[in-house]
Residue frames as a rotation matrix with the C-alpha (Angstrom) as fourth column:
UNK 1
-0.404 0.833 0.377 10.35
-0.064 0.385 -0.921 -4.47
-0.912 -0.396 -0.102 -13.52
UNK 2
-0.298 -0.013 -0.954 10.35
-0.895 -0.342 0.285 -3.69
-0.331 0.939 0.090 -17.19
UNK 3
0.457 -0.159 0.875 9.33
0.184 0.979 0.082 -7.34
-0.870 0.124 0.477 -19.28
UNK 4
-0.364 -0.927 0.097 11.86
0.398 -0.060 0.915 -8.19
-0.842 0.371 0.391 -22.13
UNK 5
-0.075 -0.117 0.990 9.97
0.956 -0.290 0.038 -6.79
0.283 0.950 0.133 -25.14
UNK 6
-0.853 -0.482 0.199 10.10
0.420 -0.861 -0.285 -3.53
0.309 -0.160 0.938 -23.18
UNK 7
-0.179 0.903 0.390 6.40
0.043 -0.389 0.920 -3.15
0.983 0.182 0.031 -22.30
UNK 8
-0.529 -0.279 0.801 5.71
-0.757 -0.270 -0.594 -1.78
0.383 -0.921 -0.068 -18.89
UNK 9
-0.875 0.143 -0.462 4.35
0.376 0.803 -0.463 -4.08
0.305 -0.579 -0.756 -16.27
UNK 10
0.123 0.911 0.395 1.43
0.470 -0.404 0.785 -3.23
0.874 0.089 -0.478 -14.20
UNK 11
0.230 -0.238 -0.944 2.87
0.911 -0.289 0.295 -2.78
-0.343 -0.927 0.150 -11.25
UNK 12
-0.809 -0.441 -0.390 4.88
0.323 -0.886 0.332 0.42
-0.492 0.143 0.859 -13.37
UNK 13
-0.439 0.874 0.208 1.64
0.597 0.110 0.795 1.12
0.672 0.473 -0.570 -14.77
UNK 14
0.405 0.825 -0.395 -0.09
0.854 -0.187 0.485 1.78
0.326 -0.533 -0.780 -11.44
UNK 15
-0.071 -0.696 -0.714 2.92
0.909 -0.340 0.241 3.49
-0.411 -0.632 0.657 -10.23
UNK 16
-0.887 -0.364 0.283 2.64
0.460 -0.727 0.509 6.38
0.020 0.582 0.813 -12.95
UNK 17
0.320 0.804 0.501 -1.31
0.441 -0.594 0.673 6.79
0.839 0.006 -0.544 -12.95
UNK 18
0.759 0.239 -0.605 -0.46
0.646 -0.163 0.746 7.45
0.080 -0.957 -0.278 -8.95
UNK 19
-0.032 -0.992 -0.120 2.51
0.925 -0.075 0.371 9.56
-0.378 -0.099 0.921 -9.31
UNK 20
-0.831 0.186 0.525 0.50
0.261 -0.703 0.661 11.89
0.492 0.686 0.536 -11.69
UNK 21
0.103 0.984 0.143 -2.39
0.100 -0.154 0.983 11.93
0.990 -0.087 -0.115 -9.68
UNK 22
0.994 -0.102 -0.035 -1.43
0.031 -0.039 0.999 11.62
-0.103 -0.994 -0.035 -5.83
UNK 23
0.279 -0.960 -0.012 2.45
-0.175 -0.039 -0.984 13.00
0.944 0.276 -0.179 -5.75
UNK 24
0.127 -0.723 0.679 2.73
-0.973 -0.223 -0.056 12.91
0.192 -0.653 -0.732 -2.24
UNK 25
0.737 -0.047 0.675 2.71
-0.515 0.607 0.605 9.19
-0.438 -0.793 0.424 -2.26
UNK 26
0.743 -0.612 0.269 5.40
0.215 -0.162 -0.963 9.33
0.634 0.774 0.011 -4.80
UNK 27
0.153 -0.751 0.642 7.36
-0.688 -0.547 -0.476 11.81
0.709 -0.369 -0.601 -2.52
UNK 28
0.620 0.148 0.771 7.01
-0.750 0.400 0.527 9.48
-0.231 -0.904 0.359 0.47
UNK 29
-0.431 -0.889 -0.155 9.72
-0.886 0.383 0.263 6.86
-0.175 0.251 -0.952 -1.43
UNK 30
0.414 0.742 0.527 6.25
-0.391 0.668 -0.633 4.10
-0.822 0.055 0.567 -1.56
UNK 31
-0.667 -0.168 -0.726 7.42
-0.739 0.272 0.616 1.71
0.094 0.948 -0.305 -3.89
UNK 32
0.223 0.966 0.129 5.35
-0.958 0.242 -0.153 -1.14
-0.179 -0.090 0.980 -5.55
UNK 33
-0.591 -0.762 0.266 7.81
-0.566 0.626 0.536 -4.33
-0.574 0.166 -0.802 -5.08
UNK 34
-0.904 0.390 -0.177 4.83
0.149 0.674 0.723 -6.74
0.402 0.627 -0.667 -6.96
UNK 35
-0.159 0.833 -0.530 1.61
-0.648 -0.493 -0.580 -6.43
-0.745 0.251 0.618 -8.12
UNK 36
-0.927 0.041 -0.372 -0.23
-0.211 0.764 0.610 -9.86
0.310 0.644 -0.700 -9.08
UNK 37
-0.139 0.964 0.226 -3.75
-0.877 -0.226 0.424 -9.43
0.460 -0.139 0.877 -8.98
UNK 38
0.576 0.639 0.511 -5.30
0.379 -0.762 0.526 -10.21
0.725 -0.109 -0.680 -6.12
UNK 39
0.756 -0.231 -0.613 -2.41
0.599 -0.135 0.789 -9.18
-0.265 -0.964 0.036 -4.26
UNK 40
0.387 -0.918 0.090 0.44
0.096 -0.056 -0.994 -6.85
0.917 0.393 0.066 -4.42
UNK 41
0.645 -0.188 -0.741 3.28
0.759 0.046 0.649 -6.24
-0.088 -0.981 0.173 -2.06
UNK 42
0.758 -0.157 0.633 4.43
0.210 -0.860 -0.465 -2.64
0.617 0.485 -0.619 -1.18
UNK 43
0.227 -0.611 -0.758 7.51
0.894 -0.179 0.412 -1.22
-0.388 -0.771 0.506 1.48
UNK 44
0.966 0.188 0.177 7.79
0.178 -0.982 0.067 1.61
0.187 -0.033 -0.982 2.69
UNK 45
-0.033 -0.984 -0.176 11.44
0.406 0.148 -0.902 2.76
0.913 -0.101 0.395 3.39
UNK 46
0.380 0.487 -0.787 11.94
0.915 -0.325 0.241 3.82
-0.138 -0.811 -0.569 6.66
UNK 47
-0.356 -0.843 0.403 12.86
0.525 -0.537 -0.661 7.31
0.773 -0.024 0.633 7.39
UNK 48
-0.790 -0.529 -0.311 12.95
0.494 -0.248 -0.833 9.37
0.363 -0.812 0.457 10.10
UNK 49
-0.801 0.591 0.096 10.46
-0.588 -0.807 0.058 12.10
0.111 -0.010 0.994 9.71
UNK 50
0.004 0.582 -0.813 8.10
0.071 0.811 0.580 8.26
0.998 -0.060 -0.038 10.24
UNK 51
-0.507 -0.058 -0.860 8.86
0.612 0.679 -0.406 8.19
0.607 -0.732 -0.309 14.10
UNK 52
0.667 0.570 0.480 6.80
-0.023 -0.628 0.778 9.45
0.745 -0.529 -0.406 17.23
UNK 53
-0.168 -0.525 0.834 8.20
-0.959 -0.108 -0.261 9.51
0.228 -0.844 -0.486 20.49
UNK 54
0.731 0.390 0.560 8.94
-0.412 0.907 -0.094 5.75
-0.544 -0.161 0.823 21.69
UNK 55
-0.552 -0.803 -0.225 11.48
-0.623 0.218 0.751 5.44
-0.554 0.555 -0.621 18.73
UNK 56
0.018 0.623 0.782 8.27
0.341 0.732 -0.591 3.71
-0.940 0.277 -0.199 16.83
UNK 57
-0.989 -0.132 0.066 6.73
0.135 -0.621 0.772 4.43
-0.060 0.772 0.632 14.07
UNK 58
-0.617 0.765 0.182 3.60
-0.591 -0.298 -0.749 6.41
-0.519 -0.570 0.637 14.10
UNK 59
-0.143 0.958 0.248 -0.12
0.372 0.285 -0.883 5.05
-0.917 -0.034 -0.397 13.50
UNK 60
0.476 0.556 -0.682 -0.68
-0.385 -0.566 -0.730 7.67
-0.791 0.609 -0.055 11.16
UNK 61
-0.197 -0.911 -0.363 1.98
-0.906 0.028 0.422 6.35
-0.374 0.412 -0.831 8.80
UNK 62
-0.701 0.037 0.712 1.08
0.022 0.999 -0.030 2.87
-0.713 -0.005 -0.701 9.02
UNK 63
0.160 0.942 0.295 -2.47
0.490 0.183 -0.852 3.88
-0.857 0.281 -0.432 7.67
UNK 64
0.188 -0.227 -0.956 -0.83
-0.798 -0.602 -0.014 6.04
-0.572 0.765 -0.294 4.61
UNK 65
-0.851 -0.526 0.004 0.93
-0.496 0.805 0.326 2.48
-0.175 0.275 -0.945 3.72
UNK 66
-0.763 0.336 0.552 -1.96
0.196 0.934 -0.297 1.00
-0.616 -0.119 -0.779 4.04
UNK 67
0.354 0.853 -0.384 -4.26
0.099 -0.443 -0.891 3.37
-0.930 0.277 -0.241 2.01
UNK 68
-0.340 -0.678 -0.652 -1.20
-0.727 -0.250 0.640 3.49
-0.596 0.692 -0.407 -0.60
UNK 69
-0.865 -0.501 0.027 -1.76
-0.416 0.746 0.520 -0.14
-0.281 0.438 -0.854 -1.05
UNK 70
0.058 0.981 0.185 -5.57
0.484 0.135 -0.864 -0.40
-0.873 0.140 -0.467 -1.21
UNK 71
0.673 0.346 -0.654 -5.40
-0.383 -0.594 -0.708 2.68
-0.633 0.726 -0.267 -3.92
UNK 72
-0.212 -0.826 -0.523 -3.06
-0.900 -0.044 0.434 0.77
-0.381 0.562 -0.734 -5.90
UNK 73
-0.916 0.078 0.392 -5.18
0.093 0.995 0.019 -2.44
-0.389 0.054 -0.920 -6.07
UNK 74
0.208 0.945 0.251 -8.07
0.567 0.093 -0.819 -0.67
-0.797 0.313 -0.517 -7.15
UNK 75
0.357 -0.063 -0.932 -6.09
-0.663 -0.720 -0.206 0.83
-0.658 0.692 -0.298 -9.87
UNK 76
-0.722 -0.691 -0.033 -4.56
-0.614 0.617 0.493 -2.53
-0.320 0.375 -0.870 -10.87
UNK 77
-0.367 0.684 0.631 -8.19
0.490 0.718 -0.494 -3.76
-0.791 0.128 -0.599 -11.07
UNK 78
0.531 0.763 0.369 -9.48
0.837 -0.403 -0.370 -0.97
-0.134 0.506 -0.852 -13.20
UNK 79
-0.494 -0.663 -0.562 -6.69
0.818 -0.574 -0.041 1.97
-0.295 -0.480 0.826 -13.94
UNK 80
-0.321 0.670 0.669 -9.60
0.368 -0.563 0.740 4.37
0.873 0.483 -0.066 -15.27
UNK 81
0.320 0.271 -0.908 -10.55
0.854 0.332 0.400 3.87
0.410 -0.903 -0.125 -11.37
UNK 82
-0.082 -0.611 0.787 -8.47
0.434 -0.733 -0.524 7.67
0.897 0.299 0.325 -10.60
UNK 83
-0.476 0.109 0.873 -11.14
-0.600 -0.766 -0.231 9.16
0.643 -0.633 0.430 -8.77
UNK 84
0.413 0.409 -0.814 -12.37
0.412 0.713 0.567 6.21
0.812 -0.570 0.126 -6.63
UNK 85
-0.120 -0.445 0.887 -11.84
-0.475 -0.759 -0.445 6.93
0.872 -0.475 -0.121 -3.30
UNK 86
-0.898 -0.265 -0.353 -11.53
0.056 0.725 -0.687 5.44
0.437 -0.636 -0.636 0.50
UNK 87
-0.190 0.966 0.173 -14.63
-0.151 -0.203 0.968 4.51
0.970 0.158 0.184 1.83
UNK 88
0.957 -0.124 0.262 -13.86
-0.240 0.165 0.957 3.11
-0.162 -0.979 0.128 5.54
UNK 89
0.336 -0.743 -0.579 -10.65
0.047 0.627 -0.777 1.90
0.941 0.234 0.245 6.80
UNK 90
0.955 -0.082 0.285 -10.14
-0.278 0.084 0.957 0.30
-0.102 -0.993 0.057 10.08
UNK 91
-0.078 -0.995 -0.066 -6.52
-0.683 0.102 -0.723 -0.25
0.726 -0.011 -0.688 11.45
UNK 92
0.954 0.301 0.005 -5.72
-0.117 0.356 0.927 -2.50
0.277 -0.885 0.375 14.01
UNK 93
0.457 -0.728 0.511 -2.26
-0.820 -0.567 -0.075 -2.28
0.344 -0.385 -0.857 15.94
UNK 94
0.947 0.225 -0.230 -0.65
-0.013 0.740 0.672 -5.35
0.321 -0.634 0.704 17.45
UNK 95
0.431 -0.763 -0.482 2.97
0.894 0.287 0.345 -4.66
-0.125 -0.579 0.806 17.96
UNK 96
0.713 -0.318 -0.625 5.13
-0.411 -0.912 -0.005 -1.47
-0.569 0.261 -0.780 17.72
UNK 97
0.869 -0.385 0.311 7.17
0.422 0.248 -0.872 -1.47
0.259 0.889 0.378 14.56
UNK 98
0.045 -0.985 -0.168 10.92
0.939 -0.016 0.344 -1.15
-0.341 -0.173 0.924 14.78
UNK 99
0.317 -0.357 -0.879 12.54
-0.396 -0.892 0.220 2.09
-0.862 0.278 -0.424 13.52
UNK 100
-0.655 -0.646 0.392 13.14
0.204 0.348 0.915 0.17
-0.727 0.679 -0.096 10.22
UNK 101
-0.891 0.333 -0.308 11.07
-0.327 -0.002 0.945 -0.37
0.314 0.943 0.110 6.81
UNK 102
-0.304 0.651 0.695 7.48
-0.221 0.661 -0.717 -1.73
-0.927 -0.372 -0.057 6.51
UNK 103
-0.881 0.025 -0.472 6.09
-0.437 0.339 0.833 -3.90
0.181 0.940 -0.288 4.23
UNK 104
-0.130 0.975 0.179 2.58
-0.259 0.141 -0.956 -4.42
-0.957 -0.170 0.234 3.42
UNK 105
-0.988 0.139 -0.063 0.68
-0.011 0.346 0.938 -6.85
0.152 0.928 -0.340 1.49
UNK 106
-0.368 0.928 -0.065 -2.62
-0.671 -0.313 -0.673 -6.18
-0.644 -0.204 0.737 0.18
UNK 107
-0.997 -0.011 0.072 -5.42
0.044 0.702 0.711 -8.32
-0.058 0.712 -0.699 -1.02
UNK 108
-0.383 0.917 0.108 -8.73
-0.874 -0.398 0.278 -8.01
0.298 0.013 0.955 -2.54
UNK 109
-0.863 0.132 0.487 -11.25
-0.413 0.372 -0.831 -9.64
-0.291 -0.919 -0.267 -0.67
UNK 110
-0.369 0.474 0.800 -13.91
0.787 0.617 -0.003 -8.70
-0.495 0.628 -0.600 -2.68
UNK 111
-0.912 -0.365 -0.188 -14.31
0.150 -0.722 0.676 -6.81
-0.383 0.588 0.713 -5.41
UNK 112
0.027 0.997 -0.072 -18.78
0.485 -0.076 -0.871 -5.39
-0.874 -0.012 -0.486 -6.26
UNK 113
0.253 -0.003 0.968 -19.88
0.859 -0.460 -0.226 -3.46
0.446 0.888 -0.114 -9.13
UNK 114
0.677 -0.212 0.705 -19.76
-0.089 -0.974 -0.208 0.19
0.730 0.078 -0.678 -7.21
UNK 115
0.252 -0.754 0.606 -16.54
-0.954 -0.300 0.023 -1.18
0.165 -0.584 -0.795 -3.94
UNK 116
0.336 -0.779 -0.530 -14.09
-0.282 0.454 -0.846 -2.69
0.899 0.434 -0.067 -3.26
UNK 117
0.837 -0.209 0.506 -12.95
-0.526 -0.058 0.848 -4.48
-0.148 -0.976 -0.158 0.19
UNK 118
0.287 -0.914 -0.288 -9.50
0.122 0.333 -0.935 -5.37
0.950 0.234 0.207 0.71
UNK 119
0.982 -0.040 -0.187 -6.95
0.184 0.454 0.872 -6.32
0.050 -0.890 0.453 3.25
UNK 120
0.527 -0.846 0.082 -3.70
-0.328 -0.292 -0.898 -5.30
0.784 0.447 -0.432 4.02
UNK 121
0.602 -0.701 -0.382 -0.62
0.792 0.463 0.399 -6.88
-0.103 -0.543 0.833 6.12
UNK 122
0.528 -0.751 0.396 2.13
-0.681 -0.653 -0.330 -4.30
0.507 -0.095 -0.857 7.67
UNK 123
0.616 -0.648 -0.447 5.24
0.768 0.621 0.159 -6.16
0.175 -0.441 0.880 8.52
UNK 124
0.654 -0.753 0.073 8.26
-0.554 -0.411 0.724 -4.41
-0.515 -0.513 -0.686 10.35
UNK 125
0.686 -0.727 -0.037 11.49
0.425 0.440 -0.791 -5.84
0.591 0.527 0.611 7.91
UNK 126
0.559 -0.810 -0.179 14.68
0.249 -0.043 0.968 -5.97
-0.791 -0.585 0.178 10.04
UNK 127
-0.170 -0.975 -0.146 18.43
-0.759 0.035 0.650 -5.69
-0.629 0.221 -0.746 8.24
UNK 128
-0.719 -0.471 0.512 18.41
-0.413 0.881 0.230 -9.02
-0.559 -0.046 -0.828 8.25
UNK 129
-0.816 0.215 -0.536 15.16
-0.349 0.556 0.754 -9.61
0.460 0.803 -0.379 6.26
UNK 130
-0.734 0.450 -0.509 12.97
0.662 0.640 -0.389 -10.94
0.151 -0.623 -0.768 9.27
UNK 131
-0.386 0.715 0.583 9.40
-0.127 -0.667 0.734 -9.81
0.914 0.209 0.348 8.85
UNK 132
-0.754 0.477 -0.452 7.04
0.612 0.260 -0.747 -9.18
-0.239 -0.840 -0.488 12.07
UNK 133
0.002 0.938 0.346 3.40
0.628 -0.271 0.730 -8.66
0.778 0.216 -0.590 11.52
UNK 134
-0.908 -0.048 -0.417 2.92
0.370 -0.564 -0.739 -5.19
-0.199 -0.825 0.529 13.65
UNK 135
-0.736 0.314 -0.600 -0.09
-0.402 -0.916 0.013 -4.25
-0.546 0.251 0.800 11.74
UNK 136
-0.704 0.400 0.587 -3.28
0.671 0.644 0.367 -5.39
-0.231 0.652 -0.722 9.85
UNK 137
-0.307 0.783 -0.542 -6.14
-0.628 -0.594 -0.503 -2.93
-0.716 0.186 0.673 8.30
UNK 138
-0.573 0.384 0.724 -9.25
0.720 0.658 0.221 -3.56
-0.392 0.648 -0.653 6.37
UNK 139
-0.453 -0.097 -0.886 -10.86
0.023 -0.995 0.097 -1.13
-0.891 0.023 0.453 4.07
UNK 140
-0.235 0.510 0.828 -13.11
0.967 0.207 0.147 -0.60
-0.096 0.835 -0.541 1.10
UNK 141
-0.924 -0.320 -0.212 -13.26
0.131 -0.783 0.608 1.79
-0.360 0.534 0.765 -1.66
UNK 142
0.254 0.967 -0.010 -16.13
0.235 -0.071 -0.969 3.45
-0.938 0.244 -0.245 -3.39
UNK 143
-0.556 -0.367 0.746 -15.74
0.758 0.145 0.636 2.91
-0.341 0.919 0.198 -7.25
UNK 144
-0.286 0.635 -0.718 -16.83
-0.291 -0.771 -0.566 5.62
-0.913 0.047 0.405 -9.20
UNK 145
0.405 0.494 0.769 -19.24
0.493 0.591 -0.639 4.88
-0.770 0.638 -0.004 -12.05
């Protein structure tokens, strides 16, 4: 993700402020595949210790992914942003995700002097590549001054 004179991207940018500051979404294998203001797009991997009974993955999980990717757009707007913090986030459910990856793109919506609302897409990724929307949340930060 590196560009060729060797200077980090933003995406690897956000990835370190959050890594130093929130480890467990580090530990959790969250990566940031791209990160082009206003959107980036994140995937979780799947693993196990993700499923409920059902052979799903859980709710709670979905909304980590999705809070991953909100706090990573309001560090890509502003990475001084550290202690900002979640201010609502609603979830809404529409399909049960596979036992596989998810992938979630977020986008700011709109962006105030003291928050931030944004939007985020969870897809279920097969093997094969084949995304199904299973998920959508919306959600706004509170910038600190």
């Amino acid at each position: 993700m590196s560009s060729t004179q060797g200077t980090p991207t933003q995406a690897e940018i956000v990835a370190q402020i959050i890594g130093t500051v929130s480890p467990a979404f580090t530990q959790s294998g969250i990566r940031i595949e791209r990160l082009d203001l206003p959107e980036t797009v994140c995937v979780l991997p799947f693993h196990s210790k993700h499923i409920r009974p059902g052979n799903t993955i859980s709710g709670p999980t979905m909304m980590f992914l999705a809070d991953f990717v909100m706090y990573t757009l309001v560090l890509a707007l502003d990475n001084t942003q550290v202690m900002s913090v979640t201010q609502d986030l609603h979830m809404h459910f529409l399909a049960r995700p596979a036992a596989q990856d998810l992938q979630a793109v977020g986008t700011v919506v709109k962006k105030g002097r003291r928050t931030v609302v944004m939007r985020v897409d969870i897809f279920s990724i097969s093997p094969e590549g084949e995304k199904k929307l299973v998920a959508f949340a919306t959600g706004t930060y509170a910038l600190m001054a």
